[in-house]
ZAMARGU-4260 file (C-alpha; in steps of 0.2 Angstrom, whole numbers, plus 5000, padded with zeros to 4 digits):
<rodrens>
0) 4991/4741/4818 | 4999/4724/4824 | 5006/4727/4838 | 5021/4717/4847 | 5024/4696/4843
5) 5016/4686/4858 | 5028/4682/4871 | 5037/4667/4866 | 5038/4671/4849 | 5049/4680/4840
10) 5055/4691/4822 | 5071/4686/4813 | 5080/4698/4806 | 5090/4692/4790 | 5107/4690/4796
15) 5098/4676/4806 | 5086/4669/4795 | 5103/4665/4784 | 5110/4656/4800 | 5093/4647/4802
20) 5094/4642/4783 | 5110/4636/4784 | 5110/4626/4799 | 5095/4616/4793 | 5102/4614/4774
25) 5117/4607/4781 | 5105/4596/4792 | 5097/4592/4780 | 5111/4587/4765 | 5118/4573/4780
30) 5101/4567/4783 | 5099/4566/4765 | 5117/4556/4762 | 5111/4543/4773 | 5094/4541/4766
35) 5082/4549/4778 | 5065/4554/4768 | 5058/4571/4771 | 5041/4570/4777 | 5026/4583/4781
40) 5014/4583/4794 | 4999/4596/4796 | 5004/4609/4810 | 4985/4608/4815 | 4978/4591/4822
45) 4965/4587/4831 | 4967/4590/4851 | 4971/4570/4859 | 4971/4572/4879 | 4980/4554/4875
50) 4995/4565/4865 | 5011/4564/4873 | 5012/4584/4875 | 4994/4585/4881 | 4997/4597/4894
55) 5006/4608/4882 | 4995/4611/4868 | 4988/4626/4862 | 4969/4623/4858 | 4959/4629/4845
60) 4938/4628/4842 | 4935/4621/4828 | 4918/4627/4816 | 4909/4609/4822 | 4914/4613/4842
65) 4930/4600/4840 | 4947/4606/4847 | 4960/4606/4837 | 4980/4608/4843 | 4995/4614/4836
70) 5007/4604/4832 | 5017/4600/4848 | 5029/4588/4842 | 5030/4579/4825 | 5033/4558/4833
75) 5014/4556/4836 | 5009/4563/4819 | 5025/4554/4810 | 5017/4538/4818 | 5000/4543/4810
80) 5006/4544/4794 | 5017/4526/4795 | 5001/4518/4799 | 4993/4526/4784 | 5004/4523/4770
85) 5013/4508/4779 | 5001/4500/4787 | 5012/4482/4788 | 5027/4491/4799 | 5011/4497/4811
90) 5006/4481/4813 | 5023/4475/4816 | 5033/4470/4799 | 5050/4473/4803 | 5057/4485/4788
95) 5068/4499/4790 | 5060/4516/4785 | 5070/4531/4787 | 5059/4550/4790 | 5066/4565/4790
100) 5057/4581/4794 | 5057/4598/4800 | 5044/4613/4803 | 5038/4623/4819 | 5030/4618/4836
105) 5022/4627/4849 | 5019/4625/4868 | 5009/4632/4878 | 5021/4636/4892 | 5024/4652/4903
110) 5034/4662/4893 | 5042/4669/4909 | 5050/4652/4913 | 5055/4645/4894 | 5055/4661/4885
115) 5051/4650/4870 | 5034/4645/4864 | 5035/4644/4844 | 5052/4635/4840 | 5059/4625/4825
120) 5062/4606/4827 | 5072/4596/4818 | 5073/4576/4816 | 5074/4560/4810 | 5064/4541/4812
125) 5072/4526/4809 | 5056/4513/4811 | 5050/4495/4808 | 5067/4488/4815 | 5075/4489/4831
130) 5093/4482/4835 | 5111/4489/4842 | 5114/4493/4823 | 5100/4502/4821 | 5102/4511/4838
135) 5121/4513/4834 | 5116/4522/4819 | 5106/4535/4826 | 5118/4540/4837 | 5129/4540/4826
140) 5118/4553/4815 | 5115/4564/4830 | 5134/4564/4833 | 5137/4570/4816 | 5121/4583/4818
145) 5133/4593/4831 | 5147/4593/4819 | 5138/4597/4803 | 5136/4614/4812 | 5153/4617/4815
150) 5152/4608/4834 | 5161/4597/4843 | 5151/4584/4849 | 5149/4573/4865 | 5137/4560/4867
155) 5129/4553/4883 | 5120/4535/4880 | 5110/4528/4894 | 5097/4513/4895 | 5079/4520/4905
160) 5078/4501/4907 | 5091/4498/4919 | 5083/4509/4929 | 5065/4499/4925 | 5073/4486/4931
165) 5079/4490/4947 | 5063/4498/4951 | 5054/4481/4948 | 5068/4472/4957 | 5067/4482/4972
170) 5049/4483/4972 | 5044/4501/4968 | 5027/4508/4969 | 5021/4516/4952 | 5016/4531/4964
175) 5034/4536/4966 | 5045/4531/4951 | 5043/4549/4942 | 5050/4557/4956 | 5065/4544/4958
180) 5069/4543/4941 | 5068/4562/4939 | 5082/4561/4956 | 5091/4549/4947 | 5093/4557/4930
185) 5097/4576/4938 | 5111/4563/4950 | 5105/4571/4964 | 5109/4556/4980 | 5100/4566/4995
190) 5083/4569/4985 | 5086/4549/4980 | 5090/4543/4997 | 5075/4553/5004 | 5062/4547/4992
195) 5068/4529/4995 | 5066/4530/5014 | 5050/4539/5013 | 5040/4526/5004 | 5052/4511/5014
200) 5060/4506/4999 | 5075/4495/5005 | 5087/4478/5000 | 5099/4478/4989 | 5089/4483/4974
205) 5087/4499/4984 | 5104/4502/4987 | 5110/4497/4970 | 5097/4513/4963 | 5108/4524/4976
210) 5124/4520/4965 | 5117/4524/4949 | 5120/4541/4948 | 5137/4538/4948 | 5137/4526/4935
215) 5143/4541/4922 | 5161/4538/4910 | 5168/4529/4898 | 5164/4509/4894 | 5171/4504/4911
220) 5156/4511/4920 | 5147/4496/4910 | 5159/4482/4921 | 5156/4494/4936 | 5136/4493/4933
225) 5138/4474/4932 | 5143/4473/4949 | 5132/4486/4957 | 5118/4477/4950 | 5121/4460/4946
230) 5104/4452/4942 | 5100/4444/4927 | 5087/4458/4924 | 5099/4473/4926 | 5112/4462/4916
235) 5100/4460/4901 | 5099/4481/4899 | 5118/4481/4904 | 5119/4469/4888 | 5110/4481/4877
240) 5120/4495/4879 | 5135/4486/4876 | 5131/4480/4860 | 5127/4499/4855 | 5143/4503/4859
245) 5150/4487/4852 | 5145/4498/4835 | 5158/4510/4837 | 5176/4510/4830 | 5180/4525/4839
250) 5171/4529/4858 | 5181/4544/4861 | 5165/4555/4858 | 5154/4544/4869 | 5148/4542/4887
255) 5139/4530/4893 | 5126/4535/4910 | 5117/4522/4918 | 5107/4535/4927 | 5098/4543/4911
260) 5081/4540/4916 | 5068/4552/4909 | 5052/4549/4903 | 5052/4529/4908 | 5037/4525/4903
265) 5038/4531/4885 | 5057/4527/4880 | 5061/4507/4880 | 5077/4505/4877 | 5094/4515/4873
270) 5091/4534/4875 | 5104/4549/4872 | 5108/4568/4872 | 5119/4576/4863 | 5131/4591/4870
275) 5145/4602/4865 | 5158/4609/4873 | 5157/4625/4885 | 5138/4623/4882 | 5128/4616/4896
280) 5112/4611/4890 | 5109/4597/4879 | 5106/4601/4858 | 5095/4586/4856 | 5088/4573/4863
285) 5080/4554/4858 | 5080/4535/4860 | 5072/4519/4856 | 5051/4520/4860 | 5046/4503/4853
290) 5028/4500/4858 | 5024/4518/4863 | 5017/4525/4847 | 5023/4511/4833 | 5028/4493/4835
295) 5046/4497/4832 | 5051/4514/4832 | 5066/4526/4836 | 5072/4544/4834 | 5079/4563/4839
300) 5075/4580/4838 | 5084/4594/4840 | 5079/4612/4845 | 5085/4624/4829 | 5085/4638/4840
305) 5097/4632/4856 | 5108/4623/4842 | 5111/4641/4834 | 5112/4648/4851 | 5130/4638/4852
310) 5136/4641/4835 | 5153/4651/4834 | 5155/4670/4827 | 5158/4665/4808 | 5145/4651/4806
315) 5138/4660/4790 | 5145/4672/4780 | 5135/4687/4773 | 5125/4678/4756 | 5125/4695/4746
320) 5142/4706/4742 | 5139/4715/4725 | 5127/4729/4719 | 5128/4734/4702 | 5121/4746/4691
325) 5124/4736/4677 | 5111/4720/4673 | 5118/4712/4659 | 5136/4712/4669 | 5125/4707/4686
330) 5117/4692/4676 | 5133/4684/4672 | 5139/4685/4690 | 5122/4677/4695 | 5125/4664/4683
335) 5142/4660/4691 | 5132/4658/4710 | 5134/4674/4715 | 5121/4685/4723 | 5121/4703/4716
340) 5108/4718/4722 | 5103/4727/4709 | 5105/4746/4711 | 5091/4756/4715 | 5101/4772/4706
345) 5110/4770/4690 | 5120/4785/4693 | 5140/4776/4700 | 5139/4788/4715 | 5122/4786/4722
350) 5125/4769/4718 | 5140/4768/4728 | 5131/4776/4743 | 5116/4763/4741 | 5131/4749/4743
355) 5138/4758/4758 | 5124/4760/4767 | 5120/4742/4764 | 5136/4734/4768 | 5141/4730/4752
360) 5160/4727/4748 | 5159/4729/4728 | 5150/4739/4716 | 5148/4735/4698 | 5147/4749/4688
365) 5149/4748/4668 | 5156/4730/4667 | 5170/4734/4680 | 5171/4732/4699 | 5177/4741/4711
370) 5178/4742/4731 | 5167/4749/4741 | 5173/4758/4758 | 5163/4754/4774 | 5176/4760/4785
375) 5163/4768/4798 | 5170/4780/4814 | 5165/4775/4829 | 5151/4782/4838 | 5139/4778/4823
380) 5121/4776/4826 | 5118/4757/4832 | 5097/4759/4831 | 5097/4749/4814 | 5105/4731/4822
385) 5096/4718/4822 | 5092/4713/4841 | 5095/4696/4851 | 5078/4688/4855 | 5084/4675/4865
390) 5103/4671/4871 | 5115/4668/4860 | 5106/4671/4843 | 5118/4684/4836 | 5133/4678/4839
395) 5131/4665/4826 | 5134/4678/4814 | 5150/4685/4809 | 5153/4702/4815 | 5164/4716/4806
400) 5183/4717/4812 | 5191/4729/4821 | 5203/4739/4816 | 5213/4755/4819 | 5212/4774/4812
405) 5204/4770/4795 | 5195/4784/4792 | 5210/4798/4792 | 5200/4808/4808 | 5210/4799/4821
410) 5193/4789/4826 | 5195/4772/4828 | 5182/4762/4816 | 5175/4746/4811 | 5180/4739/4794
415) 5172/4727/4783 | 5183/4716/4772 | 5181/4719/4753 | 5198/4719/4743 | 5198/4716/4723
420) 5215/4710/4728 | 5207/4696/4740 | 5203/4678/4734 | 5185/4684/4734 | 5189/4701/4723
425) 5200/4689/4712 | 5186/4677/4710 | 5173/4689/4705 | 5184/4696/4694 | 5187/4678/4684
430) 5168/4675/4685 | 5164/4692/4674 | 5176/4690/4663 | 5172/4669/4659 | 5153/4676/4658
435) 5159/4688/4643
</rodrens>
């Protein structure tokens, strides 16, 4: 018998499958409308201790004594098959190519401190050109991302080659600039100050990294970073950023932060996160890479699980609301878009039962509809809910009201709406009868 999934890996129940399906359909409908391209890439490469996620692979002996990998992240493969079927925009011909994609990766990671190893990631690639406009436009995308889902987004937009900059400026041993710029992007002054004294970093370049973790706001920080750091090499990246922002009609979702400095030797230009309200991590994550993996090259990903984790109770609504007893009635209500179970008993009242016991609001039963009552008292069995597996995951989907004593025993219960005189009872009715 299998026994239990491996830590960091999980079972979805239906309820959140349909949450899943949804999120990434509607994902997938705005990448579409701006004329991202789905691509596929194999979830089993060849092991590369070159691969940006090297450490956190998950290694597999191939037949021949090779290692293989799972997939780890889609960029490097993505970059792969550019080079393969546009082998002009590898070599650096400037022609916008727009990716889209989507599929699981896994990290070998201590389940204990990430709880996830198997997630779903979602993104697009904008490659072959590289300018404020096309910058502007993948922030843009990853603004709208949040909001597809029913979020209200904020975007932070940084420049790792400020920081780049200032390291050169004020002389900074390679030894020590992970640790400054990972002090830097977390804005924490004390571990700065104490890394810079430590290795005798000092002048003005110094002191000008010590005010960049303050560099955080709205397009005045820009006019503030000029004077902190007014060299010709920290004006040029000061530059960059403002012609992102020059893009935008409306900054009132922005945010601009000099001090966004992860990963500064892969990202090479503007980077950004995207955030939503009362939800503190970000929901994805990108920026500009030119030179890392292609000649001009730039994208996000987002992390399907942590975005569903921040989803609202209501997100989705349940897919199937009919059983019926009666196929050539159920056929023209499936013609019409609408999902209907088929009975597993003929007879009206077993029927009727199967529907309760289900959850389903309406029963069709010899070409007519009828209610369904799934009033329930309280105190009922909660062994057959789906469970949580990681924070959050369930209350993306809608739960049943509330309401008082329904069920005529003076118990409080839990009703589920279902009317033939609600919009949805009235529309079902309509779609029978134009089917007839």
């Amino acid at each position: 018998m299998i026994g239990a999934p491996p830590d960091g890996t999980r079972l979805v129940p239906p309820e959140l499958a349909r949450a899943r399906l949804t999120a990434l359909n509607a994902l997938a409908a705005l990448y579409d409308a701006w004329g991202y391209e789905p691509v596929e890439v194999p979830a089993l490469e060849r092991y590369d201790p070159a691969h940006p996620r090297a450490e956190q692979s998950f290694k597999l002996s191939d037949r021949d004594s090779g290692v293989l990998a799972l997939r780890s992240d889609f960029t490097p493969s993505l970059a792969q098959l550019v080079r393969s079927i546009h082998p002009g925009v590898a070599d650096g011909e400037q022609r916008a190519l727009r990716f889209r994609y989507g599929g699981t990766v896994w990290h070998a990671i201590d389940p204990e401190l990430a709880r996830t190893r198997e997630f779903t990631q979602v993104g697009v690639e904008l490659i072959g050109v590289s300018n404020a406009r096309a910058d502007a436009e993948l922030i843009h995308l990853a603004r709208e991302s949040v909001r597809a889902v029913g979020l209200t987004p904020r975007v932070e937009i940084g420049n790792p080659g400020f920081v780049r900059a200032l390291f050169d400026l004020a002389a900074v041993p390679h030894r020590v600039r992970d640790a400054l710029a990972d002090a830097i992007d977390r804005k924490d002054r004390s571990d700065l100050r104490a890394l810079l004294a430590a290795s005798d970093i000092a002048g003005p370049a110094a002191q000008a990294l010590l005010e960049v973790p303050g560099l955080y706001g709205d397009a005045a920080v820009l006019d503030e970073a000029r004077q902190v750091a007014p060299w010709p090499e920290t004006r040029a990246e000061i530059d960059r950023l403002a012609g992102v922002l020059g893009e935008f009609e409306d900054h009132s979702e922005l945010l601009l932060d000099l001090g966004m400095a992860r990963r500064l030797s892969y990202y090479t230009g503007v980077t950004f996160r995207a955030y939503t309200f009362d939800f503190g991590q970000p929901l994805l994550g990108g920026g500009r890479y030119d030179g890392a993996l292609l000649p001009y090259a730039a994208g996000f990903s987002i992390g399907l699980e942590r975005l569903l984790s921040a989803l609202q109770p209501g997100f989705t609504k349940p897919a199937v609301r009919v059983m019926s007893t009666d196929d050539a009635a159920a056929r023209r209500l499936r013609e019409a878009g609408v999902p209907v179970v088929r009975a597993s008993a003929v007879d009206e009242e077993a029927a009727r039962r199967e529907a309760r016991m289900q959850g389903l609001p309406y029963l069709l039963h010899e070409g007519r509809l009828s209610e369904v009552s799934l009033t329930r008292a309280r105190g009922t069995s909660e062994a057959d809910k789906p469970q949580a597996t990681y924070p959050g995951e369930l209350d993306a989907i809608p739960k049943p009201r509330a309401s008082d004593d329904t069920t005529g025993s003076g118990a409080a219960g839990v009703t589920y709406p279902g009317s033939l005189d609600s919009a949805e009872g009235r529309a079902l009715q309509r779609a029978l009868e134009d089917g007839e």
